[in-house]
C-alpha positions as CSV (number, residue, x, y, z in Angstrom):
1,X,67.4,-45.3,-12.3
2,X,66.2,-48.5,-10.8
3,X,62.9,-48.0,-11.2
4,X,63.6,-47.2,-14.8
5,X,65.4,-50.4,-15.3
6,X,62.9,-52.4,-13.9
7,X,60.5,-51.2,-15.7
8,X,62.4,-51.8,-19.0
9,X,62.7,-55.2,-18.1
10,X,58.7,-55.4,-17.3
11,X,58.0,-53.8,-20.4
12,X,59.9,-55.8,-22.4
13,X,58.9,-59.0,-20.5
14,X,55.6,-58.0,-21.0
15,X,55.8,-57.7,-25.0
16,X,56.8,-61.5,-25.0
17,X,54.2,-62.7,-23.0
18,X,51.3,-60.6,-25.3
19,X,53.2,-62.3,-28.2
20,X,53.6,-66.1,-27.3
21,X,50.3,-66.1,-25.1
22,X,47.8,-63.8,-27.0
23,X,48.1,-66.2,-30.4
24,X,48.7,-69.4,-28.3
25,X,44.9,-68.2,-26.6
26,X,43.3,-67.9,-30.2
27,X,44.9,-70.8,-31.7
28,X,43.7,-72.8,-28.6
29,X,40.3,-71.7,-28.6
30,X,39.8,-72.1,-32.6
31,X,41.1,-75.7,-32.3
32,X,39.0,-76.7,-29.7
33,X,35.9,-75.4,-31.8
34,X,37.4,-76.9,-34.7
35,X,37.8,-80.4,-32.5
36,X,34.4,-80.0,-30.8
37,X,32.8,-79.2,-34.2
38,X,34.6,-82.2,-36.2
39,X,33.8,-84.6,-33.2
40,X,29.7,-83.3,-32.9
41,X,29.8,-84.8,-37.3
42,X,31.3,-87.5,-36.5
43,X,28.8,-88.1,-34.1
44,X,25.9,-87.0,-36.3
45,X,26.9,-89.3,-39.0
46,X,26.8,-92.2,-37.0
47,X,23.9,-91.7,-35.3
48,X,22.3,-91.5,-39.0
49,X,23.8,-94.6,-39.9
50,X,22.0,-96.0,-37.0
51,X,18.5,-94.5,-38.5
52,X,19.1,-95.2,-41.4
53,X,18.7,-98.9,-40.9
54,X,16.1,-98.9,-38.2
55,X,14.0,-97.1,-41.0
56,X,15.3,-99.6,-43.4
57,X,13.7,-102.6,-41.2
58,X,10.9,-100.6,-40.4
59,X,11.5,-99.8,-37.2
60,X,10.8,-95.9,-36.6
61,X,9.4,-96.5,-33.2
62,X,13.1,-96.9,-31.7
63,X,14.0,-93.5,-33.0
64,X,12.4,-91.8,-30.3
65,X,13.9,-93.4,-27.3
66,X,17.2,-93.9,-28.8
67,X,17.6,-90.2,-29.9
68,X,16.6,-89.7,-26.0
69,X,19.2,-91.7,-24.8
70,X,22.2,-90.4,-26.9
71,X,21.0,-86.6,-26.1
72,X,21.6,-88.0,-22.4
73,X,25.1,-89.9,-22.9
74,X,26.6,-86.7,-25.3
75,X,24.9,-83.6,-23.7
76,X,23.2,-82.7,-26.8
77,X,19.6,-82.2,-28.9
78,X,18.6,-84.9,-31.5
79,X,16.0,-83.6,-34.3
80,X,15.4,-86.7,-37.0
81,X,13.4,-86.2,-39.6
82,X,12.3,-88.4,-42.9
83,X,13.3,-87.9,-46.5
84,X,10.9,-84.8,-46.9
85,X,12.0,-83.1,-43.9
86,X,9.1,-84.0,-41.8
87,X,10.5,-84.2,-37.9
88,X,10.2,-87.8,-36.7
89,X,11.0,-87.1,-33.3
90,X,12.9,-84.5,-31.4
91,X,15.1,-85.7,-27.8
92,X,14.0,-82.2,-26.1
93,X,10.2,-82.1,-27.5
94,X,11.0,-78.3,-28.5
95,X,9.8,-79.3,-32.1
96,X,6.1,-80.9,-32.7
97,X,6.0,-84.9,-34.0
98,X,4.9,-83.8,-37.6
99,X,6.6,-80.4,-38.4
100,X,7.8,-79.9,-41.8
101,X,11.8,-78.5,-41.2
102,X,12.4,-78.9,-44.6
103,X,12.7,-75.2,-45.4
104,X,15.7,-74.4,-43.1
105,X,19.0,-73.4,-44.7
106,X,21.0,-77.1,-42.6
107,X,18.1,-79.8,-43.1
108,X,17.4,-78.2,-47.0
109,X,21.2,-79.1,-47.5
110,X,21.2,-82.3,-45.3
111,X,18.3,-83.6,-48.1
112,X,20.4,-82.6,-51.3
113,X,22.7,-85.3,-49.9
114,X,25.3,-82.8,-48.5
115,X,26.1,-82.3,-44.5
116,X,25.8,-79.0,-42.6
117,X,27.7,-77.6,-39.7
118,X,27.7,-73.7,-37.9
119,X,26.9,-71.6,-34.9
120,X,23.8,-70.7,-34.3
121,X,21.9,-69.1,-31.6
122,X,18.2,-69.3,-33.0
123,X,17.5,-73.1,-32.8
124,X,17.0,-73.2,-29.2
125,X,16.0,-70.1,-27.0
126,X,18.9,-68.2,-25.4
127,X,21.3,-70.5,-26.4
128,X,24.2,-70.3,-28.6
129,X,24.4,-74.1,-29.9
130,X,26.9,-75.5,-32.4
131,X,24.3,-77.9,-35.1
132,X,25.5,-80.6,-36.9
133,X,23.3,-82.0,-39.7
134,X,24.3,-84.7,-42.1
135,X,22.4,-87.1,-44.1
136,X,21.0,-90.5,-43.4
137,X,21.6,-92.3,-46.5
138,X,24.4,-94.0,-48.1
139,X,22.6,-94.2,-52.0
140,X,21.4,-92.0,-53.8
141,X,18.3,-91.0,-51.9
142,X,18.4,-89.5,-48.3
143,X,15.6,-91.9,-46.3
144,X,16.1,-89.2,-43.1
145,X,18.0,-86.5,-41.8
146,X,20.0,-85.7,-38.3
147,X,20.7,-82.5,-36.7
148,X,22.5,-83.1,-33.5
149,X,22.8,-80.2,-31.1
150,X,25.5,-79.3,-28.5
151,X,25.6,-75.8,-26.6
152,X,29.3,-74.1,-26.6
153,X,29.0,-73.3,-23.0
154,X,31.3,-76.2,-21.5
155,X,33.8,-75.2,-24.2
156,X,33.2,-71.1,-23.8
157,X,33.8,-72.5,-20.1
158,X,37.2,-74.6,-21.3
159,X,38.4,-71.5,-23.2
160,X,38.1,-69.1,-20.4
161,X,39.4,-71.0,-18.3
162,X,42.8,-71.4,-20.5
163,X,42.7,-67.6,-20.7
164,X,42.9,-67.1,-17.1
165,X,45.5,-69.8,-17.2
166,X,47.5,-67.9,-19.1
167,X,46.9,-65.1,-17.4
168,X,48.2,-66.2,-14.5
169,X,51.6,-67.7,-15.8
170,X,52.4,-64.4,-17.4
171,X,51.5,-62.9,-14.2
172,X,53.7,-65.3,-12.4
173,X,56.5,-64.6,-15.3
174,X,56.3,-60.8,-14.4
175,X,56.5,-61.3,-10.7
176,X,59.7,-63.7,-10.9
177,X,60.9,-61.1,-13.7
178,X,60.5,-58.5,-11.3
179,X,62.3,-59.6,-8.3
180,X,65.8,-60.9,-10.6
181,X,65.0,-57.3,-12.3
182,X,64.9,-55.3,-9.0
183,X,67.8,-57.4,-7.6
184,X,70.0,-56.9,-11.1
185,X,68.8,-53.1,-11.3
186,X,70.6,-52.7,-7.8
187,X,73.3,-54.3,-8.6
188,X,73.9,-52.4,-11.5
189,X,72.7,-48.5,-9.6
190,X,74.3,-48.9,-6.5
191,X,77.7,-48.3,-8.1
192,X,76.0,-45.6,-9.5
193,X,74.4,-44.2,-6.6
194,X,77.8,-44.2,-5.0
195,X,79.2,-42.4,-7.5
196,X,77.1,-39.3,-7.5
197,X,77.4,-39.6,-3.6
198,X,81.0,-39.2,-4.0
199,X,80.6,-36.4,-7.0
200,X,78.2,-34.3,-4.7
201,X,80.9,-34.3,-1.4
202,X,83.5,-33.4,-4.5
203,X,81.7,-30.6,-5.7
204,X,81.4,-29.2,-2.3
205,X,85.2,-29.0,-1.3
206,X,85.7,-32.5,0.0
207,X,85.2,-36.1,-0.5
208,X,84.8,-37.9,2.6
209,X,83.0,-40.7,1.5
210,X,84.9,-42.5,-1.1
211,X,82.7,-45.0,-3.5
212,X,83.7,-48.6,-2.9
213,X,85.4,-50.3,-6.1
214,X,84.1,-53.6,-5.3
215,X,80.6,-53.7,-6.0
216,X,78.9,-53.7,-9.1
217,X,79.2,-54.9,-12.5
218,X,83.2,-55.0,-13.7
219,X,82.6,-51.7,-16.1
220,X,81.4,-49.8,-13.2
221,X,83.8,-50.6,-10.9
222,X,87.0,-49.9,-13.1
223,X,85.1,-46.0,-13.5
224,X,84.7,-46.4,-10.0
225,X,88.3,-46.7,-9.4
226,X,89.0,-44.6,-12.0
227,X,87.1,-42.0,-10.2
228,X,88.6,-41.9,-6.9
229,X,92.0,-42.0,-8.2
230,X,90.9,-38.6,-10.1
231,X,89.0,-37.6,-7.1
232,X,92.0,-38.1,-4.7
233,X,94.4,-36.3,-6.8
234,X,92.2,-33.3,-7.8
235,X,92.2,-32.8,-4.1
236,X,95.7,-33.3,-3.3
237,X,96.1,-30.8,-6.2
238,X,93.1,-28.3,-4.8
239,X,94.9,-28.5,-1.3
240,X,98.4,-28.2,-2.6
241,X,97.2,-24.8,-4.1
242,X,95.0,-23.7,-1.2
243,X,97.8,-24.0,0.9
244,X,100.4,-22.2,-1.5
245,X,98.4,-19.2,-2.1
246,X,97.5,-19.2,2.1
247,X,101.6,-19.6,3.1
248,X,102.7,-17.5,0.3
249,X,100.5,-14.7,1.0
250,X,101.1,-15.2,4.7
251,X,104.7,-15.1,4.4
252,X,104.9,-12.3,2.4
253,X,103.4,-9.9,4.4
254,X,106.1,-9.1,7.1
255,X,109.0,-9.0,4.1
256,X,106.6,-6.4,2.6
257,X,106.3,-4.7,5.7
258,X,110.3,-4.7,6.0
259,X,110.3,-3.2,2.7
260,X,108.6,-0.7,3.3
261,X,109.9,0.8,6.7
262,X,113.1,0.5,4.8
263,X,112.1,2.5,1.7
264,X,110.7,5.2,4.2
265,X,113.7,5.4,6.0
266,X,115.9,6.2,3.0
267,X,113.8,9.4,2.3
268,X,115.7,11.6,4.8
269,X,119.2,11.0,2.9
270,X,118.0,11.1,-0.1
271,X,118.6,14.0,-3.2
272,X,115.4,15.7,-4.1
273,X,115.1,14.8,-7.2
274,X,114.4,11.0,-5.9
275,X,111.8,11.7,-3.9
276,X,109.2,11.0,-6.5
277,X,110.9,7.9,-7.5
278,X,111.0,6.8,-3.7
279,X,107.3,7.8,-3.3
280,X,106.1,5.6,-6.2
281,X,108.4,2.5,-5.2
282,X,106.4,2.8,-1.2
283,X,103.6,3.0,-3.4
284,X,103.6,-0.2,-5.2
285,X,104.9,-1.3,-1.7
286,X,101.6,-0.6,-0.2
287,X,99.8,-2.1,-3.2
288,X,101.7,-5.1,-3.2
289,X,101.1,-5.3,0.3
290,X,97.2,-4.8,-0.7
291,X,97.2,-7.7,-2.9
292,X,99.0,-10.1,-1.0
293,X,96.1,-9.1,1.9
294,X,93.8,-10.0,-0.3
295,X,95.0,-13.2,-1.9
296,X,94.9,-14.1,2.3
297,X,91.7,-12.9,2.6
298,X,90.1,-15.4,-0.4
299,X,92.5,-18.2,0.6
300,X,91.0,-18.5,3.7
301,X,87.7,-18.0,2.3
302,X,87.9,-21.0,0.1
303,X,89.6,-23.0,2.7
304,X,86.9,-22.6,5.5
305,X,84.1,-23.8,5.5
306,X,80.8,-21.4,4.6
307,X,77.8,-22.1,6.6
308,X,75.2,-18.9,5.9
309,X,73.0,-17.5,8.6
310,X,70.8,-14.9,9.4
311,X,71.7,-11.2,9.0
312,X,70.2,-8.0,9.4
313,X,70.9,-6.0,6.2
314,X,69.4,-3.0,7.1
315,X,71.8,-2.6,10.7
316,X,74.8,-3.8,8.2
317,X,73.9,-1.0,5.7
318,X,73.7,2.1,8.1
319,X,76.6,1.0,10.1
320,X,78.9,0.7,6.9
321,X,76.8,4.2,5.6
322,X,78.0,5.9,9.2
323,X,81.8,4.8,9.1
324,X,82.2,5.6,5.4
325,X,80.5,8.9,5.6
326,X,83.6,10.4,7.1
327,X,86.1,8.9,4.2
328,X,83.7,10.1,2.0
329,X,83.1,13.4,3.3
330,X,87.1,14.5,2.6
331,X,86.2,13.7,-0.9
332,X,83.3,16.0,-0.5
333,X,81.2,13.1,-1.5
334,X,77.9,12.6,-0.1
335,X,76.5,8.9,1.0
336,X,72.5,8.0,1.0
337,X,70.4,5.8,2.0
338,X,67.0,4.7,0.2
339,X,64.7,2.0,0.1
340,X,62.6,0.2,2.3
341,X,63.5,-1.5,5.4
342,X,63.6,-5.1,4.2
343,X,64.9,-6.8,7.4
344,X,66.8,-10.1,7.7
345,X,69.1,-11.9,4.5
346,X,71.1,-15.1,4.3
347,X,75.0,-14.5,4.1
348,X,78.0,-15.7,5.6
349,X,79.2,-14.1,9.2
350,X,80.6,-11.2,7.8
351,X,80.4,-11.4,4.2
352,X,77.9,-8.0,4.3
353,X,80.1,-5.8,5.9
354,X,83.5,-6.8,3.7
355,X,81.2,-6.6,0.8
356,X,80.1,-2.9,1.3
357,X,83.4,-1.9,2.2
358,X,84.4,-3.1,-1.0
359,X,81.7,-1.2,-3.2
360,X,81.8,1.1,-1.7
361,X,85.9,1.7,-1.7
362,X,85.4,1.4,-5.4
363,X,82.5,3.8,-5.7
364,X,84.5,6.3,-4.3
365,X,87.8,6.2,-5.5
366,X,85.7,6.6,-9.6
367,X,83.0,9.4,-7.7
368,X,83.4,13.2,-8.6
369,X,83.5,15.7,-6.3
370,X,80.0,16.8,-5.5
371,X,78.1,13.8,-6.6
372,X,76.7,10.9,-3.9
373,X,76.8,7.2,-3.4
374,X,73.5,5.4,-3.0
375,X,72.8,2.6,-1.1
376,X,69.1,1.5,-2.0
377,X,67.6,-2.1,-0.8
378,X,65.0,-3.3,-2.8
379,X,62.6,-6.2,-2.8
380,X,62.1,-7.7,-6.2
381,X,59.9,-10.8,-7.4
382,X,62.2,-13.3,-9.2
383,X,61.6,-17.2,-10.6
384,X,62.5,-19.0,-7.5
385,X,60.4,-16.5,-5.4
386,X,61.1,-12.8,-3.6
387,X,64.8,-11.5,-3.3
388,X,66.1,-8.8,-1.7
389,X,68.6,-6.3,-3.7
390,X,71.3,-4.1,-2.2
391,X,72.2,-1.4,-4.7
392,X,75.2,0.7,-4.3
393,X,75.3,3.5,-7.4
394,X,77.8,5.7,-8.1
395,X,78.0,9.1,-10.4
396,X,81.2,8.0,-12.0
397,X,82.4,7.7,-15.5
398,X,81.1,4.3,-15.5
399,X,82.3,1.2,-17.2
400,X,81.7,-0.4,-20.9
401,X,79.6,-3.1,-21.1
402,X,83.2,-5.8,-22.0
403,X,84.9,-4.0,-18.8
404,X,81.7,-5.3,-16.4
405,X,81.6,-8.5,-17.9
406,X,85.1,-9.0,-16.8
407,X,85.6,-6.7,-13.9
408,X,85.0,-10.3,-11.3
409,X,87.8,-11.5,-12.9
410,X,91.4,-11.8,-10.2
411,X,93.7,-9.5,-10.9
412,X,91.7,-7.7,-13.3
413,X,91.3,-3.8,-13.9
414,X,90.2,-1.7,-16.4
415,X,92.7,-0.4,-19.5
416,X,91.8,3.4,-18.1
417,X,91.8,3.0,-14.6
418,X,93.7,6.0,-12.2
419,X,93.6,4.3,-9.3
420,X,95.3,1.7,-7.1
421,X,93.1,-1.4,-7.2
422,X,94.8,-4.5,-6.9
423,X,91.8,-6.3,-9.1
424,X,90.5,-8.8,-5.9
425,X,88.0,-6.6,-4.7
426,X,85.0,-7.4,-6.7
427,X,86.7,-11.2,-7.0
428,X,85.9,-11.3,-3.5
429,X,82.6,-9.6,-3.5
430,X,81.2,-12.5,-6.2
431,X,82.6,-14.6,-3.9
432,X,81.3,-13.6,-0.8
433,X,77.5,-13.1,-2.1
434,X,77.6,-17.0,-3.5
435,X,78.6,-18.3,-0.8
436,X,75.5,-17.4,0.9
437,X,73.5,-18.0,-1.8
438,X,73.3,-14.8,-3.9
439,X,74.4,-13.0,-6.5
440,X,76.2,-10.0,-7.7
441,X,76.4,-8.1,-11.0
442,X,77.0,-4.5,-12.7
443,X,74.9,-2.5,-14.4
444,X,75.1,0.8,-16.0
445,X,73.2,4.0,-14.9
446,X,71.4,6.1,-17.5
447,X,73.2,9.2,-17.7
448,X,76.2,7.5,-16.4
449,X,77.6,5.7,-13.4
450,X,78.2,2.2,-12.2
451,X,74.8,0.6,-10.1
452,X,76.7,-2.6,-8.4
453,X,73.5,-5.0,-7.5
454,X,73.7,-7.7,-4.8
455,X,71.1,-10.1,-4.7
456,X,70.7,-11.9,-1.9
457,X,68.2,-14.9,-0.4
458,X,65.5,-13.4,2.0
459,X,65.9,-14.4,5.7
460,X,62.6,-16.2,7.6
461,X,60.2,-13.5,6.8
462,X,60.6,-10.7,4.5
463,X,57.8,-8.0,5.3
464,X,56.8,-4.6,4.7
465,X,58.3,-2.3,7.5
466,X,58.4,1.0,8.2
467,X,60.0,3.1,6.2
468,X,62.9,5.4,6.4
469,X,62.7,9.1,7.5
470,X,63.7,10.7,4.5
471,X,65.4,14.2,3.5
472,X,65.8,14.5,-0.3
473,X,69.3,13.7,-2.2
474,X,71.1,13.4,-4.9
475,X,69.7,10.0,-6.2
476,X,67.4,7.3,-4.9
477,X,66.2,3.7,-6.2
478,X,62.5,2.9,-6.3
479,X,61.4,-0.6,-5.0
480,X,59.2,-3.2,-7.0
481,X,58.3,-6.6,-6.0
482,X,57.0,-8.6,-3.1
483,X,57.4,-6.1,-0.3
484,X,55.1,-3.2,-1.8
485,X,56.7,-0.4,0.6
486,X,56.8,2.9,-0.6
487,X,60.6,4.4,-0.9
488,X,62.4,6.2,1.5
489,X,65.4,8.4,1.0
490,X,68.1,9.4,4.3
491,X,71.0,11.2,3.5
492,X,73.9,10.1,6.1
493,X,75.4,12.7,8.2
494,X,78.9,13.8,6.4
């Protein structure tokens, strides 16, 4: 933002200085032509005055030598010439004694009794010359003519010279301009560069660097101070919260626990007909005891703090593939693994393990009997570069496209769901994977099922490896992307 300030300032700096200096240089340079030019007649005339009355008493042999010397004292060329245009004498012998001028456009006008000034560059050789010819006479016939020549280079020389003069003072302008711009722009950013200091440490959990309220212009620092106030009290607020759902949750669990002990211990003296209504109170016991676990479990992970590092996803997969295997097997539900080995992932110390065991609780308590969970990794080309993909797919009922879009939602479950979720699961799953940098979502399987994708930032080196031994199964994912390794398929031991 500085450097956009200052070059606003510059720019518009720069627009004055074309439009005092750019007409101030032509003015200057056409007055000075007009001066030079007005001066070289007034000259001209006088000098026929002069001529005109040595001819008058017969004395044309001073014309030579004093043409000569006022071509020396003024800079200039003298041409004189007599009433028929006939050149007398010439102060820089470019033009013969003798030689009848009287056919140029100047001396032609100079005899009718009228003067003649203009540029040319054609009366003497590689020259541009300003001429001025006027008449010698003061009746009504012209006795001679003078053309008095003076070459623009001293004032060419005068006018460049005012060019680069201006030149520099609008250089100088722009350099002074630039240093009170630069030293206002700070003034003005700092603030500002404070304040998205203070926003980034806010967005991430914590503002530890509060933006000072002194510094700046007087707008910026009342939204300075406006800011920290809001800043302060969000996180009083945020804390406040954090620590409510952490000491609530915490100090619910042995009450829960009491509860339940004492519900179980009713059931020997109780009627049979109770029974059921004693099993469903233990029930919701157990799932209130579930939820309160897991309103723990995402207090403390939005109170600590999330550093990701380096995990092996393919040691993570078949270690949570072996212990659910046996859950799964009293089910008579089969687990496989497919896909390529595709090595190391970023994610929080962990985070993989809790968010397998979470799929993977859900995929089973919606699977049929007789129907398998797949766990497939992928590798797949996206915009910021190669990802790695952790599928877990199901052979359930499935869900509707509104139930998916809301199924990270806390506390939320499904209008038709038959079993005991407490709705944090997946909450904590989304969680979890963007903590480290990932992502989860759910998309349906053709023919039905629930295909649960976690993607997930690749670790140092992602690289083909070698794949699985495979035995075929129920269902396997295919790989695309960045890896190019074929697909594997293992079915884990039940």
């Amino acid at each position: 933002m500085t450097r956009r300030l200052l070059l606003s300032y510059l720019s518009l700096m720069a627009l004055v200085l074309l439009a005092l200096e750019v007409p101030f240089g032509f003015v200057y340079a056409r007055n000075e032509l007009n001066r030079f030019s007005h001066t070289a007649e007034l000259g001209a005339v006088t000098l026929a005055s002069v001529c005109e009355e040595k001819l008058e008493h017969g004395r044309a042999s001073d014309l030579p030598e004093f043409a000569r010397d006022y071509a020396r004292r003024t800079g200039s060329g003298v041409v004189i010439t007599d009433r028929g245009g006939t050149v007398l004498t010439d102060s820089a012998d470019a033009t013969a004694v003798g030689t009848d001028l009287s056919s140029q456009p100047d001396i032609a006008t100079a005899l009718r009794d009228r003067p003649a000034t203009g540029i040319r560059d054609d009366l003497v050789p590689g020259v541009k010359v300003l001429f001025a010819t006027v008449p010698g006479g003061s009746g009504d016939t012209v006795p001679c003519v003078v053309r008095t020549l003076y070459p623009l280079t001293p004032i060419a020389a005068k006018v460049h010279a005012t060019w680069v003069a201006l030149g520099v003072v609008g250089l100088g302008v722009l350099a002074v301009v630039a240093l009170i711009g630069f030293a206002l722009a700070r003034w003005i950013t700092r603030p500002l560069r404070a304040l998205e200091r203070a926003t980034t440490q806010l967005a991430d959990g914590r503002l530890t660097d509060p933006p000072d309220t002194d510094r700046g212009p007087p707008e910026l620092r009342r939204v300075t101070a406006t800011f920290t106030r809001t800043a302060t009290r969000l996180q009083h607020l945020l804390h406040a919260q954090q620590a409510f759902a952490s000491e609530a949750s915490h100090q619910l669990k042995t009450p829960l626990t009491s509860l339940r002990l004492r519900l179980e211990n009713f059931e020997p003296h109780l009627a049979a007909c109770a029974q059921d209504s004693l099993g469903d109170a233990i029930d919701e016991v157990a799932r209130l005891s579930r939820m309160v676990q897991g309103l723990l479990a995402l207090a403390r992970l939005e109170n600590s703090a999330i550093t990701p590092e380096v995990v092996d996803l393919d040691a993570v997969v078949a270690d949570r593939a072996a212990i659910w295997t046996a859950f799964a097997g009293d089910q008579r539900v089969g687990i496989a693994v497919t896909g390529p080995e595709v090595g190391q992932v970023w994610a929080v110390a962990g985070a993989l393990e809790q968010i397998l065991d979470n799929l993977l609780s859900n995929a089973l308590s919606v699977s049929p009997p007789g129907t398998t969970i797949t766990l497939a990794t992928t590798t797949a080309t996206a915009d910021d570069g190669c990802t790695v993909e952790l599928h877990v797919i199901d052979q359930g009922p499935g869900m509707t496209e509104t139930d998916r879009q809301r199924a990270f939602d806390r506390f939320w479950r499904a209008a038709d769901a038959h079993h005991d979720g407490t709705g944090l699961g997946l909450s904590m799953v989304q969680r979890l994977t963007r903590a480290g940098g990932g992502d989860v979502a759910l998309n349906a399987v053709p023919g039905g099922g629930l295909d649960a994708v976690v993607r997930l930032r690749p670790g140092p080196a992602v690289r083909p490896r070698r794949p699985r031994t495979a035995v075929p199964s129920a269902q396997s994912a295919g790989t695309a992307g960045c890896s190019g390794s074929e697909t594997s398929t293992r079915v884990a031991d039940r």
